[in-house]
C-alpha beads as a LAMMPS data file, in Angstrom:
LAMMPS data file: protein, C-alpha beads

112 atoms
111 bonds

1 atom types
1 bond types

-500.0 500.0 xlo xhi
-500.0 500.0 ylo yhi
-500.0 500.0 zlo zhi

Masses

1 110.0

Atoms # bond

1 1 1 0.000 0.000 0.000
2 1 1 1.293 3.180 -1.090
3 1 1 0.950 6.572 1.601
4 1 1 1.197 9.651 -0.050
5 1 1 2.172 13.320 1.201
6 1 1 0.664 15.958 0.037
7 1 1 -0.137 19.417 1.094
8 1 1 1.274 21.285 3.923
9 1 1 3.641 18.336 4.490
10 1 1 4.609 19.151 0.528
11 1 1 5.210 22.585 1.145
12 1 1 7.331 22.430 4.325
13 1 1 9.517 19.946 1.834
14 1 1 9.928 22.846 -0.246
15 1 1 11.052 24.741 2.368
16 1 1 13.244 22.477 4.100
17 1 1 14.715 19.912 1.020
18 1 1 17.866 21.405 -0.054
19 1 1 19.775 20.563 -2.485
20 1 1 16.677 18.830 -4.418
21 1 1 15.497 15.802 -2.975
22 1 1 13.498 13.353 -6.338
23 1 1 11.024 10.997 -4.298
24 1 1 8.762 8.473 -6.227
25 1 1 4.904 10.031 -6.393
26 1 1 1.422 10.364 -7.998
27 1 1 1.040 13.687 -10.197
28 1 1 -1.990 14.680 -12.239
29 1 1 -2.207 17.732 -14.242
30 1 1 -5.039 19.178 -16.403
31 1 1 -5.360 16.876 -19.499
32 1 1 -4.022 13.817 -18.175
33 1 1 -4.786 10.882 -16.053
34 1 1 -3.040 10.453 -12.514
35 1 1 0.537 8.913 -13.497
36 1 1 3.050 7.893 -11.092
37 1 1 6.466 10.248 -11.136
38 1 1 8.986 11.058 -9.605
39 1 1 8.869 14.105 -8.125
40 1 1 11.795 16.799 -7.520
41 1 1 11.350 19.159 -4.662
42 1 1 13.651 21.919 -3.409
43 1 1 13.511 25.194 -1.685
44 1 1 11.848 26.990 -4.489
45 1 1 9.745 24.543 -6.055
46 1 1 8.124 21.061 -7.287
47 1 1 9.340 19.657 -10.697
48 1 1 7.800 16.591 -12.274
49 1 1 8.275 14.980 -15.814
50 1 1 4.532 14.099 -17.728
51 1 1 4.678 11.032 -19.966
52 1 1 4.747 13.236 -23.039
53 1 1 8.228 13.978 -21.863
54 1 1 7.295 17.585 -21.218
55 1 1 9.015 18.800 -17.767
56 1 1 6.099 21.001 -15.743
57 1 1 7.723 23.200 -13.076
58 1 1 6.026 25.188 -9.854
59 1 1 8.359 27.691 -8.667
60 1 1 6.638 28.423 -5.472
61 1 1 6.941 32.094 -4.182
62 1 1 4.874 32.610 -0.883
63 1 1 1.894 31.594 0.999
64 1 1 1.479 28.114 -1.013
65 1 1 1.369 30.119 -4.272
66 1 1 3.630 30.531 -7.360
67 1 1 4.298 30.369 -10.910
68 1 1 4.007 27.529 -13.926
69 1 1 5.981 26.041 -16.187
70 1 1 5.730 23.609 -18.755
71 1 1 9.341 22.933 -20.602
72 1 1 9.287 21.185 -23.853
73 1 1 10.348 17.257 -24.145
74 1 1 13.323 18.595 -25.964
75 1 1 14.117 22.139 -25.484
76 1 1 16.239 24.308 -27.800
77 1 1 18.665 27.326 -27.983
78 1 1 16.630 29.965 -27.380
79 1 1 13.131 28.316 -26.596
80 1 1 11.774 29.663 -23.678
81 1 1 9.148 27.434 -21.120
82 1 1 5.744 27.778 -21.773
83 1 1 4.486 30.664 -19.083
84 1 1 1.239 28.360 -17.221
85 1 1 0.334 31.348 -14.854
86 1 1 -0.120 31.811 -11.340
87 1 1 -1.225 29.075 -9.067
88 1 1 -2.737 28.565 -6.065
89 1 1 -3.647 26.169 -3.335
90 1 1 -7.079 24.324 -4.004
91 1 1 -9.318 24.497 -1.024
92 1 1 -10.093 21.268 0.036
93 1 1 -7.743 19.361 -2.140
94 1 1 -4.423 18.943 -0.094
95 1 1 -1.428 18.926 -2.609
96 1 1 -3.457 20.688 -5.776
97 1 1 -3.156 23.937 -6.950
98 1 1 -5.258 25.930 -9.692
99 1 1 -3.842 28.139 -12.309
100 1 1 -5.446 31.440 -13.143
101 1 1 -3.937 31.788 -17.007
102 1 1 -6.480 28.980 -18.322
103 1 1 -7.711 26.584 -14.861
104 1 1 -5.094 24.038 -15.310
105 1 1 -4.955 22.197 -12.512
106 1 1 -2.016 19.996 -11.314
107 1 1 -1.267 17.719 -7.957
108 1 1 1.643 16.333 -6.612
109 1 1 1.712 13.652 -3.722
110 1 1 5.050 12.013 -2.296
111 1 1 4.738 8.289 -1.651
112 1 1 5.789 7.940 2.266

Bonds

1 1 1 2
2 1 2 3
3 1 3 4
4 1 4 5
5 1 5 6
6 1 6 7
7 1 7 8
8 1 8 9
9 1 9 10
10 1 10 11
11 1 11 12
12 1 12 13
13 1 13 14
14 1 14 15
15 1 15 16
16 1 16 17
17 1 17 18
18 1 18 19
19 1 19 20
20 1 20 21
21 1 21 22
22 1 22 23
23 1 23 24
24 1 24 25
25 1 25 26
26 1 26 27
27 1 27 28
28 1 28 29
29 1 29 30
30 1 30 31
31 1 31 32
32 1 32 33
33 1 33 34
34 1 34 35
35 1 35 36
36 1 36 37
37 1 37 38
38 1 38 39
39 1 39 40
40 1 40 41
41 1 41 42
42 1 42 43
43 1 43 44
44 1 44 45
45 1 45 46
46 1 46 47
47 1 47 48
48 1 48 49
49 1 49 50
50 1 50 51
51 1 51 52
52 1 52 53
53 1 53 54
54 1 54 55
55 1 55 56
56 1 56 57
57 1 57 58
58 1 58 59
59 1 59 60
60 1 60 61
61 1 61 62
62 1 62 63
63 1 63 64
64 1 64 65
65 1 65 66
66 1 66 67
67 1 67 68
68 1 68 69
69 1 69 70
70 1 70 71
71 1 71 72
72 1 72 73
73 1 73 74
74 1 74 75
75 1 75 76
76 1 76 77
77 1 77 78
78 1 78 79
79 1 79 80
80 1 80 81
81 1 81 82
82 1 82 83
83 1 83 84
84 1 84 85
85 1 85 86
86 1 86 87
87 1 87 88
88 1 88 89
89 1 89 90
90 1 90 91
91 1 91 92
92 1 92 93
93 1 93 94
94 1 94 95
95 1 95 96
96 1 96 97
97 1 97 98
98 1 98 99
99 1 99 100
100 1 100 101
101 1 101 102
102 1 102 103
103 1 103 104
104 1 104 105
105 1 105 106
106 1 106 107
107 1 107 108
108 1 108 109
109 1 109 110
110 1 110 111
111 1 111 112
């Protein structure tokens, strides 16, 4: 049986984990089914590969919020990530948060 952390037990990791700490997990974004991951968390952020190869990034800021990124499966010279928005915290959903740009919505849960 796999426990997963999620929520505020997330976010102190992103607080405390440095240098960044990958830990098998469940993610889900907007799109996609839940897939297992592994996920990368440091002091400023969560970073998780999706099985199209695409890299999506959360660099949090403050207060359980931050910014989205998706980088491409193979990223060139000059390509920039794709800018997903702000996100925040989902009330009621511990480890989810909700973009403003277009409602993506991702989660990320450690397996304990």
């Amino acid at each position: 049986m796999k426990n997963l952390v999620t929520g505020a037990v997330l976010l102190v990791s992103l607080a405390l984990a440095v240098p960044a700490l990958a830990a098998p997990g469940q993610c889900s974004i907007t799109g996609l089914d839940p897939f297992d991951c592994d996920v990368t968390v440091d002091g400023g952020g969560i970073t998780f590969a999706l099985p199209s190869g695409e890299t999506f990034v959360f660099a949090h800021e403050a207060d359980g919020e931050g910014l989205g990124y998706l980088i491409a499966a193979e990223p060139q010279p000059g390509r920039y990530p794709e800018e997903l928005g702000r996100f925040v915290p989902v009330e009621g959903e511990p480890g989810c948060w909700l973009g403003d740009k277009d409602g993506t919505k991702f989660c990320a849960a450690l397996e304990q």
